[in-house]
N, CA, C and O atoms as CSV, one atom per row, in Angstrom:
chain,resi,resn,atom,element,x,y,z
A,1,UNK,N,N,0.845,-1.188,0.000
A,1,UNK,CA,C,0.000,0.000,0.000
A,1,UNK,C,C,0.887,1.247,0.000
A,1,UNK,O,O,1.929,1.253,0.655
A,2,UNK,N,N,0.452,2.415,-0.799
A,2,UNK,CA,C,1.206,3.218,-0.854
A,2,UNK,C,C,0.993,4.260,0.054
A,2,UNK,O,O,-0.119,4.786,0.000
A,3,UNK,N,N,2.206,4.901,1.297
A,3,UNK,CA,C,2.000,5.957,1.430
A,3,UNK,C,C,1.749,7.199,1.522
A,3,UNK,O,O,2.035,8.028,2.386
A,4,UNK,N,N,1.008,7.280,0.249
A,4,UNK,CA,C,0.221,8.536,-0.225
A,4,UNK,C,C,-0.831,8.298,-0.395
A,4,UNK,O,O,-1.117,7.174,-0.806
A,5,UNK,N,N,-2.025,9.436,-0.101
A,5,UNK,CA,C,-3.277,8.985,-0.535
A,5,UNK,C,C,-3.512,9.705,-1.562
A,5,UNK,O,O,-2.739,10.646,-1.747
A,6,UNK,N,N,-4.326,9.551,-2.267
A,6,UNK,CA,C,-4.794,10.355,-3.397
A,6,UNK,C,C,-5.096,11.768,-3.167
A,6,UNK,O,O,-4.607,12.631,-3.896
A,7,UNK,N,N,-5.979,12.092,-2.064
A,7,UNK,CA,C,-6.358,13.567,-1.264
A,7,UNK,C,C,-4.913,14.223,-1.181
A,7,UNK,O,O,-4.759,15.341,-1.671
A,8,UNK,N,N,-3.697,13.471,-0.491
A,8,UNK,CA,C,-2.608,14.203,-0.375
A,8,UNK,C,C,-1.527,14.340,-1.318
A,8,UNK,O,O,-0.410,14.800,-1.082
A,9,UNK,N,N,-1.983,13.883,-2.444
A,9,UNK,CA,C,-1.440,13.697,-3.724
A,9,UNK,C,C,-2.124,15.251,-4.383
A,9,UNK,O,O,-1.464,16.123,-4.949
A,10,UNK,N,N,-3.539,15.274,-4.128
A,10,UNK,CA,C,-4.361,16.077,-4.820
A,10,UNK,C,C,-3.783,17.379,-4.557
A,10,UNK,O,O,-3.266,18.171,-5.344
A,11,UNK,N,N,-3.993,17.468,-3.108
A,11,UNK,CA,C,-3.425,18.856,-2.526
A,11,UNK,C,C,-2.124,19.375,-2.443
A,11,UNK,O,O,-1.751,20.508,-2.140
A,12,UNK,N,N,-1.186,17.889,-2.910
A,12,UNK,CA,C,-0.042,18.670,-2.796
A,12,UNK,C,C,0.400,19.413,-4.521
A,12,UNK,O,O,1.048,20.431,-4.765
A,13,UNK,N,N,-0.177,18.539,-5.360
A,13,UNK,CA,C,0.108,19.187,-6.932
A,13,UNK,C,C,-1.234,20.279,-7.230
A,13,UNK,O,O,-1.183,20.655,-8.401
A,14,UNK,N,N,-2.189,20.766,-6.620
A,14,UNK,CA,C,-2.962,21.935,-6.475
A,14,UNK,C,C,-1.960,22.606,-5.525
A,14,UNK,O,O,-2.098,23.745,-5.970
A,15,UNK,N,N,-1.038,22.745,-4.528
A,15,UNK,CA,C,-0.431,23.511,-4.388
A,15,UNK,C,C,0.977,23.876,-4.989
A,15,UNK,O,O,1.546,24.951,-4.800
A,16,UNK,N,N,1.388,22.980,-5.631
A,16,UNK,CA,C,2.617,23.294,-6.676
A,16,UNK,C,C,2.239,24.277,-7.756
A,16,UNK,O,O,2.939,25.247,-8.049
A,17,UNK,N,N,0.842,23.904,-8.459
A,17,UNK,CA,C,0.292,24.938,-9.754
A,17,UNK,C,C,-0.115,26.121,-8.955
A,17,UNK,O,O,-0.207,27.221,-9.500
A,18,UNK,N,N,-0.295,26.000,-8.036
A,18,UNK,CA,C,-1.082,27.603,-6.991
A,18,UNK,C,C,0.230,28.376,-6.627
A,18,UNK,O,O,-0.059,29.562,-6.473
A,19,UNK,N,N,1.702,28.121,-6.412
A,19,UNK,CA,C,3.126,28.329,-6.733
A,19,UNK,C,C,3.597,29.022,-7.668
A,19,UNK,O,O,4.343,29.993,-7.791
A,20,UNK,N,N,2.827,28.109,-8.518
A,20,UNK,CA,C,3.535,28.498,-10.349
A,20,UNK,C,C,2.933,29.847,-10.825
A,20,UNK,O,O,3.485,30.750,-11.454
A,21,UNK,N,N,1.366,29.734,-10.260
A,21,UNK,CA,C,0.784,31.001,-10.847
A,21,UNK,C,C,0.895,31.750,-10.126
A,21,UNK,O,O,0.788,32.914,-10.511
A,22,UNK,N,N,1.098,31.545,-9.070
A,22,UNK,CA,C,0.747,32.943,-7.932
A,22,UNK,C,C,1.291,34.599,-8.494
A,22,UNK,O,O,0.771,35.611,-8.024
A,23,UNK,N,N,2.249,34.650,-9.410
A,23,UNK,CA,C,2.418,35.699,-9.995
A,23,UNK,C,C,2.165,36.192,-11.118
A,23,UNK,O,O,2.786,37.105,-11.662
A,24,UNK,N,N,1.012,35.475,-11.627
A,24,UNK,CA,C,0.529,35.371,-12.900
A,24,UNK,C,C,-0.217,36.360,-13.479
A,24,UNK,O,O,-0.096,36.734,-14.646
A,25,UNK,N,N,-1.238,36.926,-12.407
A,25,UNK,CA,C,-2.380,37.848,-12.369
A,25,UNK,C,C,-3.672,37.162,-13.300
A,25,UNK,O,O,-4.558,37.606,-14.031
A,26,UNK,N,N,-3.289,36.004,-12.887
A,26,UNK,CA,C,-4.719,35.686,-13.718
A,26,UNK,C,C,-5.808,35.518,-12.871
A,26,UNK,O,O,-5.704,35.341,-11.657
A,27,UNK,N,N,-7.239,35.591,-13.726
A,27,UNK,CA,C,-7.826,36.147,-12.968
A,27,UNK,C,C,-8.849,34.856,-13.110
A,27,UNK,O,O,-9.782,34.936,-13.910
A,28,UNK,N,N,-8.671,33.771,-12.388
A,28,UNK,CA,C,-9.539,32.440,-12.195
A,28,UNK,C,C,-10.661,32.776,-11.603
A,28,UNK,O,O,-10.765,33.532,-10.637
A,29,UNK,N,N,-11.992,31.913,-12.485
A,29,UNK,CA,C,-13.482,32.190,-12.249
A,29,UNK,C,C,-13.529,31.385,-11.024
A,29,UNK,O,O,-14.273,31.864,-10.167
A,30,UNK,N,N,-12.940,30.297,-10.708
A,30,UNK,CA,C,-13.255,29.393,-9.622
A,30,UNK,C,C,-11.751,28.809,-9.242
A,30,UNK,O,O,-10.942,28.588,-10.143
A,31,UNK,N,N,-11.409,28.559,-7.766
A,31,UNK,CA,C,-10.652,27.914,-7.335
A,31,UNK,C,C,-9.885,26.652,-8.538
A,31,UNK,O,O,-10.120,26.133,-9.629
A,32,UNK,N,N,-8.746,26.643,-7.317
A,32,UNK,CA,C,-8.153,25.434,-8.847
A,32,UNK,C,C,-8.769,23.993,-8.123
A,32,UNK,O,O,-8.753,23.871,-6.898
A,33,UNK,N,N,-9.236,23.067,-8.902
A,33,UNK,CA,C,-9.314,22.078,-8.867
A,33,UNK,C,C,-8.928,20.859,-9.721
A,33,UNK,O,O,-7.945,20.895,-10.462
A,34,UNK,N,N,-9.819,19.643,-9.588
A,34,UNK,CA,C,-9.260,18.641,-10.375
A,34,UNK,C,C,-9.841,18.853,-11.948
A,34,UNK,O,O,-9.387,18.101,-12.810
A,35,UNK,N,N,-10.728,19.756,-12.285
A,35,UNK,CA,C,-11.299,20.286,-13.516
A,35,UNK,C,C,-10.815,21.106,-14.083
A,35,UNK,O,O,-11.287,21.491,-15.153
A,36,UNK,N,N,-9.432,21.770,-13.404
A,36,UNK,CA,C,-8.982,23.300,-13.814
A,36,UNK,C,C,-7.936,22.439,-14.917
A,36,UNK,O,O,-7.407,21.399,-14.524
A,37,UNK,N,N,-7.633,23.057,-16.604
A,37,UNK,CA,C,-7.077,22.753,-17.185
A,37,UNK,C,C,-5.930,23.805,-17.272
A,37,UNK,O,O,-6.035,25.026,-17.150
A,38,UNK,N,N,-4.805,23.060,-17.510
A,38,UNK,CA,C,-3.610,23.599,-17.730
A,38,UNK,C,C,-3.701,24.619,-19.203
A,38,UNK,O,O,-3.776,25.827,-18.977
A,39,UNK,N,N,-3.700,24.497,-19.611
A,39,UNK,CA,C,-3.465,25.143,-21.132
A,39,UNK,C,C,-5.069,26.560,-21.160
A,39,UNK,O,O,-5.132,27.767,-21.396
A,40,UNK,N,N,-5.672,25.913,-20.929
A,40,UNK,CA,C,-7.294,26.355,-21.560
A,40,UNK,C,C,-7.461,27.355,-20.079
A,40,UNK,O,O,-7.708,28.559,-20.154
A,41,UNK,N,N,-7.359,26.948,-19.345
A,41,UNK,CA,C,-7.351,27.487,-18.082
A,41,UNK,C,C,-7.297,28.416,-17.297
A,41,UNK,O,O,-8.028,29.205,-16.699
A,42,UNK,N,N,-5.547,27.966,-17.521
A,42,UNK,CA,C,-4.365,28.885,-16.754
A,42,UNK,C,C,-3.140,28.974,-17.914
A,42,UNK,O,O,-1.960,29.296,-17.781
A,43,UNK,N,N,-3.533,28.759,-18.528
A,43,UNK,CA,C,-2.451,29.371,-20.021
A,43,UNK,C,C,-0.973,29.147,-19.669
A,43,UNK,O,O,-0.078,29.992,-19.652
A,44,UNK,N,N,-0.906,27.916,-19.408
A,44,UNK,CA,C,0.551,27.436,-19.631
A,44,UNK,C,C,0.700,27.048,-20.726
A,44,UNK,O,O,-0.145,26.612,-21.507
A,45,UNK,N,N,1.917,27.198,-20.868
A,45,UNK,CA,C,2.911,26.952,-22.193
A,45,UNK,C,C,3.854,25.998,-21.724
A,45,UNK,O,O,4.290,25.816,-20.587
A,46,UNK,N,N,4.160,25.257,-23.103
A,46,UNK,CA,C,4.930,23.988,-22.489
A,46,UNK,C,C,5.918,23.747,-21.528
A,46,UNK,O,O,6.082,22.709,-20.887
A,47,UNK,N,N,6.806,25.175,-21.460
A,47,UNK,CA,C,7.669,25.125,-20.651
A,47,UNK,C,C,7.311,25.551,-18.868
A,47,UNK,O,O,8.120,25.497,-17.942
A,48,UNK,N,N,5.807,25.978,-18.798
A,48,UNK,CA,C,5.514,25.772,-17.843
A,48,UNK,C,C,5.198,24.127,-17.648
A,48,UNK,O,O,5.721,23.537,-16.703
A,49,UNK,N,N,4.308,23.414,-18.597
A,49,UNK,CA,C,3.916,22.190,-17.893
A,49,UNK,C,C,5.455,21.132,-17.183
A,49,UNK,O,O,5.597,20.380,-16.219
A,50,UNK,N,N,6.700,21.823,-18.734
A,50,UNK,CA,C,7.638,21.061,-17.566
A,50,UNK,C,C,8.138,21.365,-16.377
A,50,UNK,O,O,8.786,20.564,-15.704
A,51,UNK,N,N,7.747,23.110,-15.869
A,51,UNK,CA,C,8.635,22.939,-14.983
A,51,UNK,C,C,7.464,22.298,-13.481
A,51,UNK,O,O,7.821,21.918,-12.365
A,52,UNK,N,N,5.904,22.409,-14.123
A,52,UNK,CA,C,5.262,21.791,-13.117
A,52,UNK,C,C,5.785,20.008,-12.937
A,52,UNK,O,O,5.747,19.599,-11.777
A,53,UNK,N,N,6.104,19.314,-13.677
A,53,UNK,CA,C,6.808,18.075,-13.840
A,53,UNK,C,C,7.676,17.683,-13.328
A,53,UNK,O,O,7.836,16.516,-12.968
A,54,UNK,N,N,8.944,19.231,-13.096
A,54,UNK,CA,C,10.135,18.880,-12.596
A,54,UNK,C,C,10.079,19.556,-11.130
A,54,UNK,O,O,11.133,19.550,-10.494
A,55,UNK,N,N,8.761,20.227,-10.449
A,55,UNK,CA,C,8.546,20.375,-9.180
A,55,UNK,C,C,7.723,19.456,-8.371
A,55,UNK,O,O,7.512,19.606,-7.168
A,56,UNK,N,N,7.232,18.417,-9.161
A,56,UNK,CA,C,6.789,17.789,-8.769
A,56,UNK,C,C,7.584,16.319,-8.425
A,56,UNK,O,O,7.446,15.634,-7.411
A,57,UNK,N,N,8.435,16.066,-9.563
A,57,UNK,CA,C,9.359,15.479,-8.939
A,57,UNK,C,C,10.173,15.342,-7.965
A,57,UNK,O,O,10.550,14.358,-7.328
A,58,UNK,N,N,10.470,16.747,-7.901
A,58,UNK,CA,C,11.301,17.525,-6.854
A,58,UNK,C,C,10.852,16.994,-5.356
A,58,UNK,O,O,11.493,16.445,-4.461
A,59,UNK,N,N,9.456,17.400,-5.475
A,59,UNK,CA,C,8.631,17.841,-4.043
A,59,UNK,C,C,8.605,15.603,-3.765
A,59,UNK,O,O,9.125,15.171,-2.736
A,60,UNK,N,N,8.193,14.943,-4.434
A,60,UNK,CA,C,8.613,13.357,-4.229
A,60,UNK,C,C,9.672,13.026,-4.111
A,60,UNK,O,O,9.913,11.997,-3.480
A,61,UNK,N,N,10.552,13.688,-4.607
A,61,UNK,CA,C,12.127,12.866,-4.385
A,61,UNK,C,C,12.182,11.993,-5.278
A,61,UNK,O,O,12.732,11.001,-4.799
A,62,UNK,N,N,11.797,11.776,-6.722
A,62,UNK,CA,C,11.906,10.918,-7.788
A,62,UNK,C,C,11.173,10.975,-8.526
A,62,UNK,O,O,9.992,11.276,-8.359
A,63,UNK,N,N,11.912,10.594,-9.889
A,63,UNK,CA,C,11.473,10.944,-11.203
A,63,UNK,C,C,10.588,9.809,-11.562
A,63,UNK,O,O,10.826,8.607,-11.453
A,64,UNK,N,N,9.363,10.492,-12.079
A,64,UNK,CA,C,7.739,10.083,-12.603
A,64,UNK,C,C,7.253,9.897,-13.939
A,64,UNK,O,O,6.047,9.738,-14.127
A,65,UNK,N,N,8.240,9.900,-15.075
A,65,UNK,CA,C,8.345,9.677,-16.485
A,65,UNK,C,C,6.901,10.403,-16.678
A,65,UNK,O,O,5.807,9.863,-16.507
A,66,UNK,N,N,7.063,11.304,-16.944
A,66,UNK,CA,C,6.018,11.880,-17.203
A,66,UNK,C,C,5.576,11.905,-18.753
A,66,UNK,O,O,4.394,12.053,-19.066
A,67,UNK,N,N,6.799,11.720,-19.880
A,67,UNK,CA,C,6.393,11.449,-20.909
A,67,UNK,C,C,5.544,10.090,-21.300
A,67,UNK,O,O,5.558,9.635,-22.444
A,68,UNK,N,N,4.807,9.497,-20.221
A,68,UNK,CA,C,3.905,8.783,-20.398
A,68,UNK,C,C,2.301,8.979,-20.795
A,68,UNK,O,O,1.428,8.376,-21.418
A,69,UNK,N,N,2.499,10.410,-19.912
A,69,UNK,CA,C,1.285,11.658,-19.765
A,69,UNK,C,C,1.146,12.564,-20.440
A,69,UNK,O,O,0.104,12.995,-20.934
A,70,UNK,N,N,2.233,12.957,-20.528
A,70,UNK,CA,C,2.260,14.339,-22.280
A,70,UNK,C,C,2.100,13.602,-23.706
A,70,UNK,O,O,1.576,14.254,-24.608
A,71,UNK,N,N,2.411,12.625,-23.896
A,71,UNK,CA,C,2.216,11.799,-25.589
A,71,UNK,C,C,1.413,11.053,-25.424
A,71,UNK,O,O,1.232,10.370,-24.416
A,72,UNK,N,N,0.794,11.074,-26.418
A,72,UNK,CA,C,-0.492,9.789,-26.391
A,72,UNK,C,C,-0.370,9.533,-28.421
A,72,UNK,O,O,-0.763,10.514,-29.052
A,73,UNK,N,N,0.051,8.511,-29.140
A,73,UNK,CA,C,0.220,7.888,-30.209
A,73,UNK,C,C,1.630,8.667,-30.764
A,73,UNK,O,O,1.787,8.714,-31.984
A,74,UNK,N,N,2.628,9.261,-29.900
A,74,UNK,CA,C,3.743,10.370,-30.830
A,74,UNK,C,C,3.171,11.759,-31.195
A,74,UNK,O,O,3.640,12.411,-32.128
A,75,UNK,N,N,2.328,12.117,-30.568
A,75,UNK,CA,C,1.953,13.443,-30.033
A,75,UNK,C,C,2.003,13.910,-28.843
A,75,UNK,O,O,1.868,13.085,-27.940
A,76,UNK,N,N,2.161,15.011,-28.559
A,76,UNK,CA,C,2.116,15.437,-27.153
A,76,UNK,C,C,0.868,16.077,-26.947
A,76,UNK,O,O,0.798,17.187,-27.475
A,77,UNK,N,N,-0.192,15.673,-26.296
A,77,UNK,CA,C,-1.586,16.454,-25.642
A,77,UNK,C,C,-1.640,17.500,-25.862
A,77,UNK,O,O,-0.657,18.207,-25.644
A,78,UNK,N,N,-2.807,18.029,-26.383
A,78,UNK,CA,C,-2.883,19.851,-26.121
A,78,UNK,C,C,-3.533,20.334,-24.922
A,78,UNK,O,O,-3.597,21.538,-24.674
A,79,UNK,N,N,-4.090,19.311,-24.060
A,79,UNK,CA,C,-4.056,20.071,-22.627
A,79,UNK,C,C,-4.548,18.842,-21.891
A,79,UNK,O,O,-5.023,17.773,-22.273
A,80,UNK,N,N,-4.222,19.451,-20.496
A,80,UNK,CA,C,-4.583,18.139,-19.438
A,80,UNK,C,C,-5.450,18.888,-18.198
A,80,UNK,O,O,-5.315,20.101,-18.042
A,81,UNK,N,N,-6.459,18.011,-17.214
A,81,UNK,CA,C,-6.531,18.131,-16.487
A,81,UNK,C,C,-5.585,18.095,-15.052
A,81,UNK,O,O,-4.509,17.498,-15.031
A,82,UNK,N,N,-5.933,18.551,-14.297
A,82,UNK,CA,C,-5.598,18.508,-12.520
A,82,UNK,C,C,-5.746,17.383,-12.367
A,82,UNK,O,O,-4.718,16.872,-11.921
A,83,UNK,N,N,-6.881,16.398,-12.578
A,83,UNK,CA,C,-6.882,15.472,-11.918
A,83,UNK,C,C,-6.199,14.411,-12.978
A,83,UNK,O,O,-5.873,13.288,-12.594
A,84,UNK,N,N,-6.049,14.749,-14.035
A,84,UNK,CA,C,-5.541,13.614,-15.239
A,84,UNK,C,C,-4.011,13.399,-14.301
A,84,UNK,O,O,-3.486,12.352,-13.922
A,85,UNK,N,N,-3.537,14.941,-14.107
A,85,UNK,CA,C,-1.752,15.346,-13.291
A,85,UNK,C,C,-1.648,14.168,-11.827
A,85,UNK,O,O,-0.766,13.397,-11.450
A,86,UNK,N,N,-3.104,14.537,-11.271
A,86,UNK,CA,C,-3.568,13.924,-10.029
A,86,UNK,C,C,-3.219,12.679,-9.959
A,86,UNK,O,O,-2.290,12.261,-9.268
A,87,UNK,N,N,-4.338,11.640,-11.062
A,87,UNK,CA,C,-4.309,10.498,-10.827
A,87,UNK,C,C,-2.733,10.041,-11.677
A,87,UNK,O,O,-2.559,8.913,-11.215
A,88,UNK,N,N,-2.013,10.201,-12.254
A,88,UNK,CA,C,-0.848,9.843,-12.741
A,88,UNK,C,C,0.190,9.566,-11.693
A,88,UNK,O,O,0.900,8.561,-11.644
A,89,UNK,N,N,0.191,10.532,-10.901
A,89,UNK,CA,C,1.190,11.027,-10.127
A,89,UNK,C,C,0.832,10.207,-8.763
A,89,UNK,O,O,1.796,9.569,-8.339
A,90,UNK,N,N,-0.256,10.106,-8.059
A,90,UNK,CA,C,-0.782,9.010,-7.355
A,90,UNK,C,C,-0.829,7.547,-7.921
A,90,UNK,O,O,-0.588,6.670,-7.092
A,91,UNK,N,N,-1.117,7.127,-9.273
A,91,UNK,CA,C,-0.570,5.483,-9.570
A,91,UNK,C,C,1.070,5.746,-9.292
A,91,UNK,O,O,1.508,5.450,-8.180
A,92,UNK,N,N,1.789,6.189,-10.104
A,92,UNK,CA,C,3.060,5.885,-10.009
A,92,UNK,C,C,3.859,6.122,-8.578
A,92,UNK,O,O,5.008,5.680,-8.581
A,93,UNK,N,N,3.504,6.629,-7.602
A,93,UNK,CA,C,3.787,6.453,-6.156
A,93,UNK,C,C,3.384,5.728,-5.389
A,93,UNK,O,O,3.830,5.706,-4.242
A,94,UNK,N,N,2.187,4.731,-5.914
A,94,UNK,CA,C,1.657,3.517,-5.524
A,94,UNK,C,C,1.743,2.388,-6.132
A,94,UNK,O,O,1.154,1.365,-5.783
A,95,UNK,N,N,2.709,2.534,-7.372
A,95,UNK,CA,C,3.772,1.319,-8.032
A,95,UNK,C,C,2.561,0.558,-8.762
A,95,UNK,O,O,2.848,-0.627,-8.926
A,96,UNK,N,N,1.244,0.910,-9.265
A,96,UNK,CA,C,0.602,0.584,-10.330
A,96,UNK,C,C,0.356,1.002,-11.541
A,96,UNK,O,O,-0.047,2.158,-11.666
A,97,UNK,N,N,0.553,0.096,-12.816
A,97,UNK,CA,C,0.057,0.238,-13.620
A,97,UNK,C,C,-0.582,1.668,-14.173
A,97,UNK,O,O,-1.396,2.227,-13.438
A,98,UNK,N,N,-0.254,2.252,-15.395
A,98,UNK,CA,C,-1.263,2.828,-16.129
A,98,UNK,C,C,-1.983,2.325,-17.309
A,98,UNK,O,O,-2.868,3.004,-17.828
């Protein structure tokens, strides 16, 4: 069983993106949640989604191949959810399967 739960998985990468933007001035209709999209959203650009990738690694202490999550057939996604970030990042710290 993995020592993370999903809730503390949730809250800790809603507070990494609440980090990233905090100097953003954007002006969000609703709190961030697991519905808030990266791109459409909060207008990141790719080099934000990596550096949310490489703080998130950071904040675990190990690397999460995240190019599992950005490509889907040799494309890279044009946008993701919170909780898509969520549940990725919670399997692979609980050593299951995607």
């Amino acid at each position: 069983m993995s020592k993370y739960s999903r809730e503390t998985v949730e809250q800790t990468v809603i507070d990494i993106v609440g980090d990233l933007i905090q100097d953003w001035g954007l002006d969000l209709e609703e709190a961030l949640s697991g519905k808030t999209l990266l791109v459409e959203d909060l207008e990141f650009a790719s080099v934000d989604i990596i550096q949310l990738c490489v703080a998130i690694e950071q904040h675990y202490e190990q690397k999460l191949g995240f190019q599992d999550l950005l490509m889907k057939e040799g494309h890279y996604v044009s946008d993701l959810t919170l909780d898509q970030i969520i549940d990725y990042v919670y399997r692979k710290l609980a050593g299951t399967e995607l």
